[in-house]
Each structure stands twice: as structure tokens, then as C-alpha cells.
TORTOR-270294 format. One line per 4 residues: number of its first residue (from 1); for each residue x, y, z of N, C-alpha, C. Coordinates in steps of 0.001 Angstrom, whole numbers, plus 524288, in hexadecimal, padded with zeros to 5 digits. Atoms other than C-alpha are relative to their C-alpha. Example, Ala and Ser with C-alpha at 12.3 -4.5 7.8 and 13.67 -1.06 7.14 Angstrom:
! TORTOR-270294
1 = 8037A,7FB5A,80000,8300C,7EE6C,81E78,80384,804B0,80000  7FCCC,7FB5A,7FFC4,83566,7FBDC,81BE4,7FCFE,80442,802DA
***
This chain:
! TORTOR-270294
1 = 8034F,7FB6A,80000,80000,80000,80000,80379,804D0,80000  7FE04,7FC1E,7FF1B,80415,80CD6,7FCAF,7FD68,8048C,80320  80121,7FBA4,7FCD6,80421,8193D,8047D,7FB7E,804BE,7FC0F  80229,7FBD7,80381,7F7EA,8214F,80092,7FDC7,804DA,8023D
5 = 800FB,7FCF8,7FB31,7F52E,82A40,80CBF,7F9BE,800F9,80007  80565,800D1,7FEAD,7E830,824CC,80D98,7FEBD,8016C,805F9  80436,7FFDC,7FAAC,7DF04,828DF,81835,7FD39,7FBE4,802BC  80317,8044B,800D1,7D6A2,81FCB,81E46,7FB44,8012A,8004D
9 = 80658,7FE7F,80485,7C9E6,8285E,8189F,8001C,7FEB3,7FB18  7FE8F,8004D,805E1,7D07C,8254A,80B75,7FCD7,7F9B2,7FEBE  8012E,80648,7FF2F,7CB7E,8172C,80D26,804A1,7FDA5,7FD3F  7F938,8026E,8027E,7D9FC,81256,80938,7FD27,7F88C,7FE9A
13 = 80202,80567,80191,7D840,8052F,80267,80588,7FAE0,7FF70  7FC9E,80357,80057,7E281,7F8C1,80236,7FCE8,7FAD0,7FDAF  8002A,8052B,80347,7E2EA,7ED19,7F80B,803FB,7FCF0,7FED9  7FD7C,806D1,8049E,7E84B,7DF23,7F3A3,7FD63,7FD90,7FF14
17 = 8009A,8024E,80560,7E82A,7D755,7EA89,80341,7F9EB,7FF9B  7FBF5,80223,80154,7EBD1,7C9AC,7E80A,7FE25,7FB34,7FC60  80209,80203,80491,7EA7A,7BFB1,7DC66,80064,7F96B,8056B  7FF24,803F3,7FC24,7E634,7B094,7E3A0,7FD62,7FAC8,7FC20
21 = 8023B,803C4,8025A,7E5D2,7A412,7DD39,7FD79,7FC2B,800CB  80394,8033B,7FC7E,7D9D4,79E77,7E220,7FC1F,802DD,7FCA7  804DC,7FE4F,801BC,7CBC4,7A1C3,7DE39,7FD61,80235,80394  802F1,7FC43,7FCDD,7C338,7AD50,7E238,7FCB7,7FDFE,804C1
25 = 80250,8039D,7FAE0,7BBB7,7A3EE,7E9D3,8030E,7FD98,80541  7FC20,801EA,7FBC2,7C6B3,79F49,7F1C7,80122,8043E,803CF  80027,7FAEE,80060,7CB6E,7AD75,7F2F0,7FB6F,80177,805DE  80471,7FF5E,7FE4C,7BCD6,7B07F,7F8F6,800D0,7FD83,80471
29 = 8001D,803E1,7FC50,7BD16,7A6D6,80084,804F0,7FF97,804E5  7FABD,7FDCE,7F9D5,7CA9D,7AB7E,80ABC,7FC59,80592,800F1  7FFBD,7FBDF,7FEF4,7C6D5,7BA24,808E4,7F9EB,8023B,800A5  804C6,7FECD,7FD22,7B7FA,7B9BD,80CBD,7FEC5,7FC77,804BF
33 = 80138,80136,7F8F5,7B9CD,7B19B,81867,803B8,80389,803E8  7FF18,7FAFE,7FE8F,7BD0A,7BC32,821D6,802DB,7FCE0,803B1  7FDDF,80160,7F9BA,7C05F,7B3A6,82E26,807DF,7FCF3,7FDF1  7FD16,7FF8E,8011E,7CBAF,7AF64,825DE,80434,8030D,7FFD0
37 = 7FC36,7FB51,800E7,7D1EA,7BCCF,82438,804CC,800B0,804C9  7FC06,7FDCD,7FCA5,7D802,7BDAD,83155,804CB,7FB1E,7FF13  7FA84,801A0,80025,7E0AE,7B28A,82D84,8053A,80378,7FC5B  7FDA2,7FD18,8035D,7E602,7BA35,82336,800DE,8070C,8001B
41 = 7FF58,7F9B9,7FFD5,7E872,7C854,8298E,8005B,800B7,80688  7FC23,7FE12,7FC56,7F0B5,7CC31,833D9,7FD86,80372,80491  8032F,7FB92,7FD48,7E68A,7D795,838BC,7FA4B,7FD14,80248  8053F,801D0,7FEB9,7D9FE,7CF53,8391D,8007A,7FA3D,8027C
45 = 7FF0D,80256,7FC8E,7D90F,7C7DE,843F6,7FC6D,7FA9D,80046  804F1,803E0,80107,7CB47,7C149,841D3,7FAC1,8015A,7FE85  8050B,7FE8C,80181,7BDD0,7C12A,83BDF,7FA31,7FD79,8012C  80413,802FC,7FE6D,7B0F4,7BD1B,83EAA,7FAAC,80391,7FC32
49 = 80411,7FCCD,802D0,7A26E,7C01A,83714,7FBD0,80111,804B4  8039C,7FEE6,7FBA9,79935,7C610,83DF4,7F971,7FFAA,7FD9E  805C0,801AC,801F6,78999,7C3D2,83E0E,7FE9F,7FAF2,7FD48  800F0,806B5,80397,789E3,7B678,83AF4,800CE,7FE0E,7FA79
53 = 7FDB8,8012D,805B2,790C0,7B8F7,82C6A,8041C,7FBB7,8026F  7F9AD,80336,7FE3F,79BE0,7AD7A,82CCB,8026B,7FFD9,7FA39  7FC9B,8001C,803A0,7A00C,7B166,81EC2,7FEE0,806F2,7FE8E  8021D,7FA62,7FFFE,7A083,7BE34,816F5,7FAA2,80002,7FBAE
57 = 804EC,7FEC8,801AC,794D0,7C3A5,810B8,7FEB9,805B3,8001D  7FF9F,7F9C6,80151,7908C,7D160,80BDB,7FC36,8019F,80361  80016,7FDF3,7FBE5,78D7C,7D8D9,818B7,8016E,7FC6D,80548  7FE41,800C2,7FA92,7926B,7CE76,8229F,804C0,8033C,8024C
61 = 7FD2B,7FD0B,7FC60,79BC7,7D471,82E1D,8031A,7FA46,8016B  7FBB5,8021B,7FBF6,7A81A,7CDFC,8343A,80359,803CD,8029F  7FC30,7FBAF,7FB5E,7B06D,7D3FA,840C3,804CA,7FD7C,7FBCD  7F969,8025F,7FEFD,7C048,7D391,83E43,800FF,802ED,802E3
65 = 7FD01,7FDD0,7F9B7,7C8B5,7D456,848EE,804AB,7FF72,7FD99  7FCE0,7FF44,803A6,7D594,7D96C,8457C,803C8,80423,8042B  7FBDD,7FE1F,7FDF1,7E230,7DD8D,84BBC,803D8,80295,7FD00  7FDAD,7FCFD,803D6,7EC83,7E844,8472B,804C9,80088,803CA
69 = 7FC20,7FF13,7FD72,7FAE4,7E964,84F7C,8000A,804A7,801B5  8002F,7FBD2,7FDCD,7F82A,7F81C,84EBE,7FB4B,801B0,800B9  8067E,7FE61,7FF02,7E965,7F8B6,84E93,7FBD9,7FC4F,802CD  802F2,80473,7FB6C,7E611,7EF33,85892,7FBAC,7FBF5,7FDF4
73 = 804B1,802C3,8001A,7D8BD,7E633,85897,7FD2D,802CA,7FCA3  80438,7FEA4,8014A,7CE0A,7E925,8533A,7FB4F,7FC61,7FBFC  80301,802C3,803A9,7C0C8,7E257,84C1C,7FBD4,8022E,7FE62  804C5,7FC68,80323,7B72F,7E731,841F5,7FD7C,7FB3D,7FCD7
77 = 80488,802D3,8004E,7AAE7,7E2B6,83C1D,800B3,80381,7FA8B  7FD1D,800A9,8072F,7ACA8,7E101,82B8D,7F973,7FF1C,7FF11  8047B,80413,80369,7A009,7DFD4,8227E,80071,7FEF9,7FA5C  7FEB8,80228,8052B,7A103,7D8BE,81594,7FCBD,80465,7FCE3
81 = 802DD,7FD53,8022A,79CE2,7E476,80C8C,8019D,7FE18,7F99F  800CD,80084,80375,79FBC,7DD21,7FF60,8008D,7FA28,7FFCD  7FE42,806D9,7FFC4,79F3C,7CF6B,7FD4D,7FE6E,7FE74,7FA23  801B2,801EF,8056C,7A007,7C995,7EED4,80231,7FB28,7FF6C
85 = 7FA54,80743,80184,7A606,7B9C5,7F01C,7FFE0,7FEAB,7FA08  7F865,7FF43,7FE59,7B04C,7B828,7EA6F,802E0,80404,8002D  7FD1E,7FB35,80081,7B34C,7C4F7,7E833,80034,803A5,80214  80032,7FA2B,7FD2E,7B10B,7CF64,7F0AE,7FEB6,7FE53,80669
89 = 80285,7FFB5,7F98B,7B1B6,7D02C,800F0,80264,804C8,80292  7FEA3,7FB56,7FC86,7B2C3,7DD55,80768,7FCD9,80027,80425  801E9,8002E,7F8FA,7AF19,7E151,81573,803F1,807CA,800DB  800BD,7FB10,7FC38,7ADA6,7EE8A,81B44,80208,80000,806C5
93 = 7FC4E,7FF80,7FB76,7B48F,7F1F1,8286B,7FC3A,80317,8053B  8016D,7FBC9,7FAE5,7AAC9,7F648,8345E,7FB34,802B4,7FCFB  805F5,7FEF3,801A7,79FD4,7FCD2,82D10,80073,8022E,7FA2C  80097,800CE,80894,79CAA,7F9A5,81EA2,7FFD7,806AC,7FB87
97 = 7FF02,7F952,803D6,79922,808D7,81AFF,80473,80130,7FEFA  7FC35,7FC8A,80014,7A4A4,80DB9,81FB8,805EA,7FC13,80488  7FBA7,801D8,7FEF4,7AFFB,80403,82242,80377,80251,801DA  7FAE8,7FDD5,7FD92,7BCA0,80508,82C08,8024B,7FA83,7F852
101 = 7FBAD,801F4,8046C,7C1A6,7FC30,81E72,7FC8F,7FB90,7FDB1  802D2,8034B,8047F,7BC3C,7F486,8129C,8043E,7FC1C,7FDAE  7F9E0,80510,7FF7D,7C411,7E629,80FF5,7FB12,7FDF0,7FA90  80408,80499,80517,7C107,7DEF1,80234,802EA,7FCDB,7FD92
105 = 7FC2D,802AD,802B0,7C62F,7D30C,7FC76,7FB5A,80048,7FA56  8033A,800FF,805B0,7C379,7D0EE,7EDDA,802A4,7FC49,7FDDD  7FDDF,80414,80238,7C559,7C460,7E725,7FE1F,7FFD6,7F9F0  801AD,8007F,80582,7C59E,7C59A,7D754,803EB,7FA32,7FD10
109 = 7FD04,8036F,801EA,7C846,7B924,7CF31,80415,80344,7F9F2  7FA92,7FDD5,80161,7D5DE,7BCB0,7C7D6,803C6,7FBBF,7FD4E  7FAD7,80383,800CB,7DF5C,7B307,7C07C,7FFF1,7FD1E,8010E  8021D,80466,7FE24,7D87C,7A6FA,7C3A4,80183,7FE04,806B7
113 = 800BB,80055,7F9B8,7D874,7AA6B,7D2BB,7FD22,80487,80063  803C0,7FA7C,7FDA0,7D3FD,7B6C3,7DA2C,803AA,80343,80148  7FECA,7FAF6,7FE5A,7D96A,7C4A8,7DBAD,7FC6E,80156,8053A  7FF84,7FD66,7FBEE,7D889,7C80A,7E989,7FFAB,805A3,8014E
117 = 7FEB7,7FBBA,7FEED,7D6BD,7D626,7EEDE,7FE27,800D0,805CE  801F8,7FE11,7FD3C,7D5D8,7DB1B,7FB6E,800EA,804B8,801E7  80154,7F9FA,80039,7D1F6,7E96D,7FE6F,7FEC5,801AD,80457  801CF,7FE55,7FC60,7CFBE,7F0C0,808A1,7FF3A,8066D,800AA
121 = 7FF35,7F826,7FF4C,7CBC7,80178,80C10,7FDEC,7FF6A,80602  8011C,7FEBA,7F968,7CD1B,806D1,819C3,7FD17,80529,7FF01  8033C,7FBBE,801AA,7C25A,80F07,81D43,7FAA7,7FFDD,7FDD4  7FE55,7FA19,7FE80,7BBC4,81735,81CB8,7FE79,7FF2A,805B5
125 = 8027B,7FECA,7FACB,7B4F8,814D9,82A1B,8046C,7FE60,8047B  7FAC2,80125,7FC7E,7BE88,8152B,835E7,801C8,7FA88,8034D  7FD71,8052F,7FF76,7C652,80A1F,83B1C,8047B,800FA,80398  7FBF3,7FF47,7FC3A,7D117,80807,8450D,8036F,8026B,7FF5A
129 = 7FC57,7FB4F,80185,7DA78,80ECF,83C8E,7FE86,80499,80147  800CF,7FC64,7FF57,7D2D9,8199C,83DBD,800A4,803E0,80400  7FDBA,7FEF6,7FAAC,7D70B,81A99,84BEA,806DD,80031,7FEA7  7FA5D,7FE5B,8022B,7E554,81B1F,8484D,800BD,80606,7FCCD
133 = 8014A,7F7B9,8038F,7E155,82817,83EBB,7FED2,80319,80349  8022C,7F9A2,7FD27,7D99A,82E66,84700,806E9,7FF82,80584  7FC3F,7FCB3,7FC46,7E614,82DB0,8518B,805A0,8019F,7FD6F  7F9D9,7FCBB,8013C,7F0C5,82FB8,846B4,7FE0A,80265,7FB5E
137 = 800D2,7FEAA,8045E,7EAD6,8370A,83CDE,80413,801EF,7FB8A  7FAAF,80010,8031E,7F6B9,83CA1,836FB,80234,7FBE1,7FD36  7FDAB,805F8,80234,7FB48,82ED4,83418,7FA8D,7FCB6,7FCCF  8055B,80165,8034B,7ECCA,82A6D,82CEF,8018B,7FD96,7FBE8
141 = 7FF0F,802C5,80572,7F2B1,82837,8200E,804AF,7FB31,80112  7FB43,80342,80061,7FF49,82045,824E4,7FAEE,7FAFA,804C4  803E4,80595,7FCE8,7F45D,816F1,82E10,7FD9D,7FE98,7FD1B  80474,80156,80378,7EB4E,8157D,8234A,804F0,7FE06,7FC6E
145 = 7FD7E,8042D,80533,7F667,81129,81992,8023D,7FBE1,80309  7FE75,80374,7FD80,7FDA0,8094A,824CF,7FBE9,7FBA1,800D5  80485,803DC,800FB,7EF8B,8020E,82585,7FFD2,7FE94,7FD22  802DC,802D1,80483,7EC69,800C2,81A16,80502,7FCB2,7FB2D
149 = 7FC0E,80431,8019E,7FAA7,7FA3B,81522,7FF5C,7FA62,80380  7FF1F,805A0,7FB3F,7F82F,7F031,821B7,7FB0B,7FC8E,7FCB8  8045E,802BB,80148,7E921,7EDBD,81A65,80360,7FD8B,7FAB4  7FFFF,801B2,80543,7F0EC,7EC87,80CF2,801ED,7F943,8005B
153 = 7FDFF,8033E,7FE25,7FA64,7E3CD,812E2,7FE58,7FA23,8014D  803BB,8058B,7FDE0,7F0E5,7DA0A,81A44,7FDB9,7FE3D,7FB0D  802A5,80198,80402,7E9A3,7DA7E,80DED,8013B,7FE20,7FCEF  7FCF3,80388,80572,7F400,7D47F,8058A,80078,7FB84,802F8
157 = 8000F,80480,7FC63,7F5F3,7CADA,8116E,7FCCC,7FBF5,7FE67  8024A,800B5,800EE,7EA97,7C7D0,80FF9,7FBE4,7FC7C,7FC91  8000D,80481,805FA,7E5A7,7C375,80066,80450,7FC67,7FF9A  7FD17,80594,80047,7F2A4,7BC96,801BD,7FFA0,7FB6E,801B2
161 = 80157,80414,7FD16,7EE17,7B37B,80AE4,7FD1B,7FF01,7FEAB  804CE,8016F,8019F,7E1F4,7B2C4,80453,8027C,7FC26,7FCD6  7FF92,8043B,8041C,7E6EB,7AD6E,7F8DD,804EE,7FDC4,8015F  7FF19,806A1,7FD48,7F10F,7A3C3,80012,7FC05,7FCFD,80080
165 = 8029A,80458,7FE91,7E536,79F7E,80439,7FB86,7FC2B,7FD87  8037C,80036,80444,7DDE6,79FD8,7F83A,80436,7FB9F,7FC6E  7FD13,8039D,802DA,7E8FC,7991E,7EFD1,80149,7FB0A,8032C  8011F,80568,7FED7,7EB3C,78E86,7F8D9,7FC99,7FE70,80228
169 = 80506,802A3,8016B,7DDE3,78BB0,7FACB,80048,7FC41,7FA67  8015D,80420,8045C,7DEE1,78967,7EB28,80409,7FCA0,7FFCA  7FB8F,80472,80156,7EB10,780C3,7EB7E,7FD45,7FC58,80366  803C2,80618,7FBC1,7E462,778A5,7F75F,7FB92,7FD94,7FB91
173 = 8040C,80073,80463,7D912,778DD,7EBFF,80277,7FE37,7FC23  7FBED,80371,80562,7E3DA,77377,7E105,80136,7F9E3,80154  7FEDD,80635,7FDD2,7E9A7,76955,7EA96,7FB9E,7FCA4,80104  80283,803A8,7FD09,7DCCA,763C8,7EE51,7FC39,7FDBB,7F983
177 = 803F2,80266,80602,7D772,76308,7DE80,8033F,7FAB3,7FD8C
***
């Protein structure tokens, strides 16, 4: 990520990208089960659905609970605001109008597998960072890019592990034909 002396009214946005040789369905199938995610991310600790959803679905809610070295604890309540299987799962951050941050994977078939993306914008509605601004305001743009390299970061973490887990899924699926 480069330095763009984003705000965090700007709704600053972070993306990857990664090509996975497996099928969109496979794909789908790591990056819309949610309780999965915390194996694969350093910050998220654990997930659970709430209201008796136990998968996703367009308006269910799940808590994550989620730890930061410099931003302590904390857990928020996510609602699925797009859902298209295989291809589309985003989720809103705390309240759907007006998100502390908007998270979307997108799975397009690509080169006889799936192109991967995952996306994310902080913002606009306030969020724990926002407590860090309001006590260093001067420093706003260097916390908001120092965040939002840690989201890019996790986020490449991330699809990579997906599709480890997506490609040897299909080799387990080769060896067993």
C-alpha cells in the first residue's frame, strides 16, 4: 500500500487479489464459512452467528471477537449485506447504513479456476480507531495508513490460505479419482 494521506472520512479502501486452482465452488465454500476465518487471521480471534443463522445469508448477523497488540479486545456485530453464491459475500461492520468498515470476498471463475478478491473500506461510521484520532489528531493520516497497510497485509494472508486450502482440497480430489 502506498502512502495517500487518506483520512478516515475519505473511506480509504484496501485490495487483493489472487488467481486459485480450484473451482468457484470450492473457493465459496472456505470464504463464506465465517467460523473458519479466525483460523486464518492473526486479529480475529473467533466467530459465532447470531439469531439462530448457522450459515451466511442476506441479512443474517454474526459477533467477531478480535484482538490487536495495540488496540486491545474488542467484538462487533457484522450483517451479511450482499450475498450472491459463488460469487459475492460482503458484510457491513456495526450498523449496515453507516459502517465502522465494509469486508467483501469475490469469487470470479478465471483460467479454469477462480480469481479471488478481497476488499475492504473503513468507514465511514466510527470505530475504535476513531479513538486513537480523536486523541492524536495531528497523526490521523499516518494511523489511518498504518491501519489500513495491517488490513492490506492480513488480507493477502489471508486469500493465500484460502487457496492452500482450496488447491489441496483439489489434489485430495485428484488422489481420490
Amino acid at each position: 500500500m502506498e502512502w495517500t494521506g487518506a483520512r478516515y472520512a475519505d473511506g480509504p479502501t484496501a485490495e487483493v487479489e489472487t488467481w486459485i486452482c480450484a473451482p468457484p465452488e470450492r473457493v465459496w465454500g472456505l470464504v463464506s464459512d465465517i467460523e473458519l476465518m479466525p483460523r486464518l487471521s492473526s486479529e480475529l480471534q473467533s466467530v459465532h452467528w447470531l439469531a439462530g443463522a448457522d450459515g451466511p445469508a442476506l441479512g443474517a448477523r454474526f459477533v467477531g471477537h478480535s484482538r490487536h497488540e495495540a488496540l486491545g479486545e474488542w467484538s462487533t456485530t457484522s450483517q451479511i449485506v450482499e450475498y450472491e453464491p459463488p460469487r459475492v459475500l460482503a458484510w457491513a461492520v456495526e450498523d449496515p447504513e453507516h459502517p465502522t468498515a465494509l469486508w467483501r470476498f469475490t469469487a470470479e471463475p478465471r483460467d479454469g479456476g477462480t480469481r479471488l478478491r478481497q476488499w475492504m473500506r473503513m468507514g465511514p461510521g466510527r470505530s475504535g480507531l476513531s479513538l486513537a484520532i480523536d486523541r492524536m489528531p495531528e497523526k490521523e493520516q499516518k494511523i489511518v495508513f498504518v491501519r489500513m497497510r495491517e488490513f492490506e497485509a492480513a488480507m493477502a494472508r489471508t486469500v493465500e490460505a484460502v487457496k492452500e486450502l482450496a488447491e489441496k482440497a483439489a489434489d485430495l480430489g485428484k488422489a481420490d479419482a
